[in-house]
C-alpha positions in Angstrom: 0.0 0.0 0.0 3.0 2.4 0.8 4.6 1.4 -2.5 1.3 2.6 -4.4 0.5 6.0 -2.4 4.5 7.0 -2.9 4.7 6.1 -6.6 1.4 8.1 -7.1 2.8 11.1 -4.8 6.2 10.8 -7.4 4.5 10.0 -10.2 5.9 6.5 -10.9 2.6 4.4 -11.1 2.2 3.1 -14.4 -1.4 4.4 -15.4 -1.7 7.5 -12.3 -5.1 8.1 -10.9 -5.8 10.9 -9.3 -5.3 11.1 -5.7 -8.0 11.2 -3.6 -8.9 13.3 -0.5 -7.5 10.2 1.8 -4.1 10.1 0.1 -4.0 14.2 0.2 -4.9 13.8 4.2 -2.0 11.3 4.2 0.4 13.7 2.8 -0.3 16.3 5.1 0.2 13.4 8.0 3.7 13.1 6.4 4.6 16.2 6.1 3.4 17.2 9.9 6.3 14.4 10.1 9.0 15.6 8.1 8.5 19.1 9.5 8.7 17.3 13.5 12.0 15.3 12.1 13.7 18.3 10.0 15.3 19.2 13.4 16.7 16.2 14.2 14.8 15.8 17.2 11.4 13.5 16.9 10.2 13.6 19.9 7.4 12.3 22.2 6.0 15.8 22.6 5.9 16.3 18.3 4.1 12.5 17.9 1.0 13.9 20.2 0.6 17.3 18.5 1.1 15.2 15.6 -2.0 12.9 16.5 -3.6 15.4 18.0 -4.1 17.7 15.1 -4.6 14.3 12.9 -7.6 13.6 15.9 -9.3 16.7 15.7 -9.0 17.3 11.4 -10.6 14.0 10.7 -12.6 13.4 14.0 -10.4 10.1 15.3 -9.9 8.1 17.7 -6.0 8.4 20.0 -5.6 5.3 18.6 -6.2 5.9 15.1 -4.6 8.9 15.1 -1.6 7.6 15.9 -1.8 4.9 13.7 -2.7 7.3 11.2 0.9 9.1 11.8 2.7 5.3 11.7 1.6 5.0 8.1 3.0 8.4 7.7 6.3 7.8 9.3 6.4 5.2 7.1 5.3 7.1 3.8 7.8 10.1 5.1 10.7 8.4 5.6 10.5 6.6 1.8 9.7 10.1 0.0 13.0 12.3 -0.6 11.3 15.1 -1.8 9.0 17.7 -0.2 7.8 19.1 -3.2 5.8 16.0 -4.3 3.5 16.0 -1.4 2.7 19.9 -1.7 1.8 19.5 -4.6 -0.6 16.5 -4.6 -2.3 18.8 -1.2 -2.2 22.1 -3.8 -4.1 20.1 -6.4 -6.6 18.5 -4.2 -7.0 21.4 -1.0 -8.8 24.4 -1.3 -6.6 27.1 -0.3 -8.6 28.2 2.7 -8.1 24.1 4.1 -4.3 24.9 2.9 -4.1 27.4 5.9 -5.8 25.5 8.0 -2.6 23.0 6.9 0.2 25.5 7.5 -2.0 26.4 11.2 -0.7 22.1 11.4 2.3 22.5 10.6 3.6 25.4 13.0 1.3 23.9 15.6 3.8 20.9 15.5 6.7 22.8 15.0 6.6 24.4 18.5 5.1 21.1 20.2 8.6 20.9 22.0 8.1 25.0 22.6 11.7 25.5 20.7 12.2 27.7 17.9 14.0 25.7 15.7 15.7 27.1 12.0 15.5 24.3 10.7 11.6 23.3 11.1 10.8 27.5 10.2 12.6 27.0 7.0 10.7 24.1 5.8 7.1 25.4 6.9 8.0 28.7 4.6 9.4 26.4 1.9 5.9 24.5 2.3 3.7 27.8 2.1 5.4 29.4 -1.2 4.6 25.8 -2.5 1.0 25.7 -1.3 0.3 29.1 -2.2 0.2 30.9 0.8 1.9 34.4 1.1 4.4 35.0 3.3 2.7 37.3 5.0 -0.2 34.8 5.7 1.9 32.3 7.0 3.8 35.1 9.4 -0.2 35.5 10.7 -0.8 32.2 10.9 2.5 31.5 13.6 1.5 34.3 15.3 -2.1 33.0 16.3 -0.8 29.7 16.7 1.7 30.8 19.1 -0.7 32.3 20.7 -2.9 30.0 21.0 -0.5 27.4 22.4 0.2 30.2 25.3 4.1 30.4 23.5 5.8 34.4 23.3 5.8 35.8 19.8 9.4 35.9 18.8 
């Protein structure tokens, strides 16, 4: 199953089919991933947010939530490139669910309540390639930090 979902995200399936909202919600999953490993520190604190925010987007359970970000561990860890999942979410999100993505993805980045460079550079690498300003995505850390109680910085 893997195997299928990746070549469709790189386009190596033989005959592509589209990719449906399921896949899309299973990129996002990975890429809540890749931004929690791009500092080199995967912790506990990142795989909660993680399934928390996969909880409360798609209404599951703990348990499938977190078995939700296994398969995206998984799907992460075989994909090199970040481009190919942002741009099977641009083709298949509407833009306003694309904030709602970058929200995610900053939410996740401060789980551990560290500013790291390395996680920041990929989220803004992530919003040019969804389509969302800069500027947008500057508003978009500043209410999720404070929403998560965290100083603007």
């Amino acid at each position: 199953m893997f195997k299928d979902i990746l070549n469709l995200l790189m386009g190596d399936a033989p005959n592509p089919e589209p990719m449906g909202s399921q896949e899309a919600e299973l990129a996002i999953a990975a890429l809540l991933v890749r931004v929690a490993r791009s500092d080199d520190n995967y912790d506990d604190a990142e795989r909660m947010r993680i399934d928390r925010v996969l909880a409360r987007r798609h209404g599951l359970t703990p348990e499938e939530a977190a078995d939700r970000r296994a398969e995206a561990e998984q799907l992460e860890a075989q994909a090199s490139d970040t481009v190919r999942f942002t741009r099977q979410i641009k083709d298949r999100i509407a833009l306003e669910d694309r904030a709602g993505v970058l929200a995610a993805l900053w939410e996740v980045a401060y789980a551990d309540e560290t500013r790291a460079a390395d996680e920041e550079s990929l989220i803004r690498l992530v919003a040019g390639l969804l389509g969302v300003p800069d500027q947008q995505s500057a508003l978009i850390r500043q209410q999720v930090l404070d929403r998560m109680g965290l100083p603007r910085g």
